[in-house]
Chimera marker file (.cmm) of the C-alpha trace (Angstrom):
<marker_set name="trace">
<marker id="1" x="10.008" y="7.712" z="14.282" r="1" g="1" b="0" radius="0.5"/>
<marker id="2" x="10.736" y="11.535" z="14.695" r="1" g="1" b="0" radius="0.5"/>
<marker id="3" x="12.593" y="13.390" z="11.881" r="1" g="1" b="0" radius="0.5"/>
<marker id="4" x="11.793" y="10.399" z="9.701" r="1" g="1" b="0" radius="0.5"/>
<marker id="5" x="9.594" y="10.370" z="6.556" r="1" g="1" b="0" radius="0.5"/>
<marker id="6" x="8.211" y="7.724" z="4.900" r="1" g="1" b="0" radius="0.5"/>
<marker id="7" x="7.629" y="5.587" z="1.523" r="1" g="1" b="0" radius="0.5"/>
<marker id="8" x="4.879" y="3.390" z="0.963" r="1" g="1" b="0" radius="0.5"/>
<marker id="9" x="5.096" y="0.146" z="-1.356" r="1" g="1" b="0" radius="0.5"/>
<marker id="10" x="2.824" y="-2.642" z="-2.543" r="1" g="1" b="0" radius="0.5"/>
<marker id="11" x="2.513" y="-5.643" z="-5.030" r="1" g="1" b="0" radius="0.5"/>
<marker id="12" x="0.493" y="-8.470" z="-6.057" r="1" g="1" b="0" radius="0.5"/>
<marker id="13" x="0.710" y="-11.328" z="-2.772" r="1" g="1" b="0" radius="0.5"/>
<marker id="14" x="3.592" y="-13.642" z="-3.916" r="1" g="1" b="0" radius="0.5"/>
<marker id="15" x="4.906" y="-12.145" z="-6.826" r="1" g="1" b="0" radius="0.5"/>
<marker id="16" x="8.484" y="-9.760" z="-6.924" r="1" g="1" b="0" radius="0.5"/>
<marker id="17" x="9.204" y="-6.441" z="-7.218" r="1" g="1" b="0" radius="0.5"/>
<marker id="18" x="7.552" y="-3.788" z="-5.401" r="1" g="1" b="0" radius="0.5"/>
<marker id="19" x="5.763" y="-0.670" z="-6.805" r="1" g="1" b="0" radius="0.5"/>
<marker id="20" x="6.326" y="2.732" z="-4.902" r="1" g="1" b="0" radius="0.5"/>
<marker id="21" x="3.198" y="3.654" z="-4.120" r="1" g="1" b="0" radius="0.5"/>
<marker id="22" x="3.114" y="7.025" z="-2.313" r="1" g="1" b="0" radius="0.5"/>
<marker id="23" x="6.158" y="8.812" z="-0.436" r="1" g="1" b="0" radius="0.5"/>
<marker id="24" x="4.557" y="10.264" z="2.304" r="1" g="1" b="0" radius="0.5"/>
<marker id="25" x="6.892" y="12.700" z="3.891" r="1" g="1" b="0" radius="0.5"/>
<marker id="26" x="5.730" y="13.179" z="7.586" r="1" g="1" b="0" radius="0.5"/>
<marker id="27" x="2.366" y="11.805" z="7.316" r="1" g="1" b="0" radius="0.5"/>
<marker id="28" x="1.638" y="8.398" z="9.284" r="1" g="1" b="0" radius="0.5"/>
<marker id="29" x="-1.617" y="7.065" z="7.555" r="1" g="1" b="0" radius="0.5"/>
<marker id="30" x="-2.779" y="6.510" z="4.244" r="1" g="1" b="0" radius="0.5"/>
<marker id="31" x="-5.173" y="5.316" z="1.938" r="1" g="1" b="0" radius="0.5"/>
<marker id="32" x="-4.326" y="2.846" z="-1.350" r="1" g="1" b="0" radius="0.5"/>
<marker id="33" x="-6.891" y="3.467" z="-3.710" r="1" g="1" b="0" radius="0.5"/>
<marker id="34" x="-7.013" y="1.961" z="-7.805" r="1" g="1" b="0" radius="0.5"/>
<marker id="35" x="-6.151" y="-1.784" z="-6.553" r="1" g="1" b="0" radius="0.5"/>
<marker id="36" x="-8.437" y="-4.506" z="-8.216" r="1" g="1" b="0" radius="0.5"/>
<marker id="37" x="-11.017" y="-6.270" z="-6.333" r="1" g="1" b="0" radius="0.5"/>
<marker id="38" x="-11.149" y="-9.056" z="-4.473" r="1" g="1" b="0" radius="0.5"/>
<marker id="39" x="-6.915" y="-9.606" z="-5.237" r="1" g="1" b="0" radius="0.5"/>
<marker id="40" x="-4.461" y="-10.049" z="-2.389" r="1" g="1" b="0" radius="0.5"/>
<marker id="41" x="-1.458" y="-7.764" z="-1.808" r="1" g="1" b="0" radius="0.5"/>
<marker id="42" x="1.849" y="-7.162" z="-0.142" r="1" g="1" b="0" radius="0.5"/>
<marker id="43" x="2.183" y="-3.502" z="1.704" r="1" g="1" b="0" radius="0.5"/>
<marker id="44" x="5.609" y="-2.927" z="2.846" r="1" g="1" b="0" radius="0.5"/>
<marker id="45" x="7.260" y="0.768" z="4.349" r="1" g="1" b="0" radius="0.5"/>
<marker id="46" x="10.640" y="1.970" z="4.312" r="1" g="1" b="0" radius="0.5"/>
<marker id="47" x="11.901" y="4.869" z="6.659" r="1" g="1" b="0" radius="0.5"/>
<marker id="48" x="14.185" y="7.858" z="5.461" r="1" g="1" b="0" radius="0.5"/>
<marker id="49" x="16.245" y="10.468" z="7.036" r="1" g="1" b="0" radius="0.5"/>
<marker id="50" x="18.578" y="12.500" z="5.375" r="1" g="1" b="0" radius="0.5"/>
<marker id="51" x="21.029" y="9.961" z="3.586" r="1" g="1" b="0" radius="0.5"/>
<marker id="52" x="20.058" y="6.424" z="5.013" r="1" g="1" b="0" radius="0.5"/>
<marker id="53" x="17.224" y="4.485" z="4.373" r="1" g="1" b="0" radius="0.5"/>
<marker id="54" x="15.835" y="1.216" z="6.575" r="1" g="1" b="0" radius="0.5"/>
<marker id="55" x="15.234" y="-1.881" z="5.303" r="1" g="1" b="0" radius="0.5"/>
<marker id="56" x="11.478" y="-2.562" z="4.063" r="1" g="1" b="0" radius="0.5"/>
<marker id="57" x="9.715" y="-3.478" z="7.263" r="1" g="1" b="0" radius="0.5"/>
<marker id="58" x="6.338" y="-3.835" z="8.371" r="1" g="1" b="0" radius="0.5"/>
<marker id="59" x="4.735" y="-6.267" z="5.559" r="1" g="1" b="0" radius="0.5"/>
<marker id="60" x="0.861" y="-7.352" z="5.709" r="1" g="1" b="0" radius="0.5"/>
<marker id="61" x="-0.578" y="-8.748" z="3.336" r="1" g="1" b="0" radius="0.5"/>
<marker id="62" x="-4.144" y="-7.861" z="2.996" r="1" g="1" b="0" radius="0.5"/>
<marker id="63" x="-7.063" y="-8.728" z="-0.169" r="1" g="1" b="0" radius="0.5"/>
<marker id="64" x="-9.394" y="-6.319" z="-1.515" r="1" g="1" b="0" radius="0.5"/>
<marker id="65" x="-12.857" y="-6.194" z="-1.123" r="1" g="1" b="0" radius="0.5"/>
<marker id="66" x="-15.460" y="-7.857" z="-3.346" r="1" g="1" b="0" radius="0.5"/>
<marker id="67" x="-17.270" y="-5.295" z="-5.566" r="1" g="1" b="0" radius="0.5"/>
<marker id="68" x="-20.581" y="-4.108" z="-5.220" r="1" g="1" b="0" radius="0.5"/>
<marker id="69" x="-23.270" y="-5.408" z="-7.878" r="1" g="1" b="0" radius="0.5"/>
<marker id="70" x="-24.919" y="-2.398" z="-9.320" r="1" g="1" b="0" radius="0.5"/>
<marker id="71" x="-28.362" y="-2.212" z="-8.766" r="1" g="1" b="0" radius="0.5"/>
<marker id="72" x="-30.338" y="-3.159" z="-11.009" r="1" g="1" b="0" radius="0.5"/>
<marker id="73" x="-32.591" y="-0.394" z="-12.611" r="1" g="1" b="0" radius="0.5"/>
<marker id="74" x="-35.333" y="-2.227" z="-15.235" r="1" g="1" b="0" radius="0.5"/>
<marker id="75" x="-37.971" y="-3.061" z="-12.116" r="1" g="1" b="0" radius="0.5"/>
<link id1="1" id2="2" r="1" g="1" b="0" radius="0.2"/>
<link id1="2" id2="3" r="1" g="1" b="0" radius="0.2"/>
<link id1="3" id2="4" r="1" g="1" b="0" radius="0.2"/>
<link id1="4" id2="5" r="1" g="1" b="0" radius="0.2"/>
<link id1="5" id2="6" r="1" g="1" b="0" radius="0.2"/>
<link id1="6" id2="7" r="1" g="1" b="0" radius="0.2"/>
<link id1="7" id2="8" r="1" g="1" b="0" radius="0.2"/>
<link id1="8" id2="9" r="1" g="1" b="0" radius="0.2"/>
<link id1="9" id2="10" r="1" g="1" b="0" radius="0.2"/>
<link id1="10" id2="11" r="1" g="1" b="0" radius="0.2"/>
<link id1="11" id2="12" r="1" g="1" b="0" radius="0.2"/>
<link id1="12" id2="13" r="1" g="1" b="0" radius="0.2"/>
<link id1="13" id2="14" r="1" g="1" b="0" radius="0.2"/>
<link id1="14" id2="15" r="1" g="1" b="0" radius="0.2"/>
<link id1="15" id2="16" r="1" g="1" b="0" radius="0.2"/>
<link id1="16" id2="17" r="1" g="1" b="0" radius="0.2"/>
<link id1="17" id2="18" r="1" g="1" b="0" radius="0.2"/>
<link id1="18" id2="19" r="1" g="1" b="0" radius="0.2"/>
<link id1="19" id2="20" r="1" g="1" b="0" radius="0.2"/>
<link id1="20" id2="21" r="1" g="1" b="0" radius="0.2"/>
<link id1="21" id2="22" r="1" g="1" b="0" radius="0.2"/>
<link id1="22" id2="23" r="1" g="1" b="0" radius="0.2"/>
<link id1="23" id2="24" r="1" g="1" b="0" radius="0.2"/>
<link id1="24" id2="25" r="1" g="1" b="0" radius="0.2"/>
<link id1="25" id2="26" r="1" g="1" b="0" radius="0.2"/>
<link id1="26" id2="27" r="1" g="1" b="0" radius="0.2"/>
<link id1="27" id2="28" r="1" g="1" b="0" radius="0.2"/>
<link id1="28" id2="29" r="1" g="1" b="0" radius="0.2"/>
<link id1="29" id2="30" r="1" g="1" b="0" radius="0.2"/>
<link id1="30" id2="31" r="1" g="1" b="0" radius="0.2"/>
<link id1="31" id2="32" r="1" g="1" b="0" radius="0.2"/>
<link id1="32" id2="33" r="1" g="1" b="0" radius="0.2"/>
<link id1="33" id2="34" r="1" g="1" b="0" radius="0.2"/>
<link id1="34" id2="35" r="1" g="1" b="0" radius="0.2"/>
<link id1="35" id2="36" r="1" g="1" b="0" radius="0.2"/>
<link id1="36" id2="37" r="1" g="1" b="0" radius="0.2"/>
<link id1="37" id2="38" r="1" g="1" b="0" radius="0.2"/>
<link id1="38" id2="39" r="1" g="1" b="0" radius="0.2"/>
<link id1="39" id2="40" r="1" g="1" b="0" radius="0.2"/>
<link id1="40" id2="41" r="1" g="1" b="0" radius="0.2"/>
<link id1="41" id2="42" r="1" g="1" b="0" radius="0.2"/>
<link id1="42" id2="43" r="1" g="1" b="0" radius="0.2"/>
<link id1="43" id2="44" r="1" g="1" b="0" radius="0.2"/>
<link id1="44" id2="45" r="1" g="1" b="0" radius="0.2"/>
<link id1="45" id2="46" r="1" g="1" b="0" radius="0.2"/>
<link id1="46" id2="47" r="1" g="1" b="0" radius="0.2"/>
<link id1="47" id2="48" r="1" g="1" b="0" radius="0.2"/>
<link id1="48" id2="49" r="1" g="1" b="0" radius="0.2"/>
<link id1="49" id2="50" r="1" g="1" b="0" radius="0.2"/>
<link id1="50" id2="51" r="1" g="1" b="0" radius="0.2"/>
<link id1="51" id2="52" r="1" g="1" b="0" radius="0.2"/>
<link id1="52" id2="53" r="1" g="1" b="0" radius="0.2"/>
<link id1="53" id2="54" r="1" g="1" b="0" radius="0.2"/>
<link id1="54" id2="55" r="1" g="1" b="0" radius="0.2"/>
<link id1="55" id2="56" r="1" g="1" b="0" radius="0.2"/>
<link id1="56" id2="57" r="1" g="1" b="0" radius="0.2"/>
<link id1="57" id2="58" r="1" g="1" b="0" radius="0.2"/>
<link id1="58" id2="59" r="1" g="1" b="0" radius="0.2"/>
<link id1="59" id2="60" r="1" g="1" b="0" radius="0.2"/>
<link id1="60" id2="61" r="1" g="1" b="0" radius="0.2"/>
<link id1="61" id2="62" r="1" g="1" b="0" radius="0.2"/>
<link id1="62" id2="63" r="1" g="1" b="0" radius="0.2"/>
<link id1="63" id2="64" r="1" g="1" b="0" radius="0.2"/>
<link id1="64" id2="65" r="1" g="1" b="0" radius="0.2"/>
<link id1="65" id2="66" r="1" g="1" b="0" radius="0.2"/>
<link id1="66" id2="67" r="1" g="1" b="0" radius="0.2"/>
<link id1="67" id2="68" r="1" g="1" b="0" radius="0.2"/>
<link id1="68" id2="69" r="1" g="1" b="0" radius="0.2"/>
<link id1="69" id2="70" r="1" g="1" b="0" radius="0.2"/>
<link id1="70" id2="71" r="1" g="1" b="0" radius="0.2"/>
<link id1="71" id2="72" r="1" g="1" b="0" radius="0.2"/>
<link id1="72" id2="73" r="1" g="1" b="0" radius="0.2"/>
<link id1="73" id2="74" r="1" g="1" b="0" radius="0.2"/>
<link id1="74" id2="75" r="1" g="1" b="0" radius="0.2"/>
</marker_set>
């Protein structure tokens, strides 16, 4: 949406209250980083301009990626 900015939010899949997570003025991507692994979560945006703000809107829920064993280095 033109002249809008935006606020990015997340939380653990099925539990309450959302976390701000960025406020991302103009900018239409992002990247979450610091989440655990391999744990489900709700991403939600709200839209701003000047005095009103929208509803949260667009949720996905989406779960992390396993991590990576470190190699192993005694061979």
């Amino acid at each position: 949406m033109v002249g809008h900015t935006y606020k990015v939010y997340h939380k653990l899949s099925g539990s309450s209250g959302w976390t701000e997570t960025a406020d991302l003025g103009y900018v239409a991507t992002y990247t979450q980083t610091g989440l655990a692994a391999n744990t489900a979560y709700d991403f939600s945006m709200t839209a701003h301009k000047e005095n009103s703000i929208s509803a949260k809107h667009y949720q996905i829920t989406d779960t992390t990626l396993m991590t990576v064993p470190t190699a192993p280095t005694d061979l």
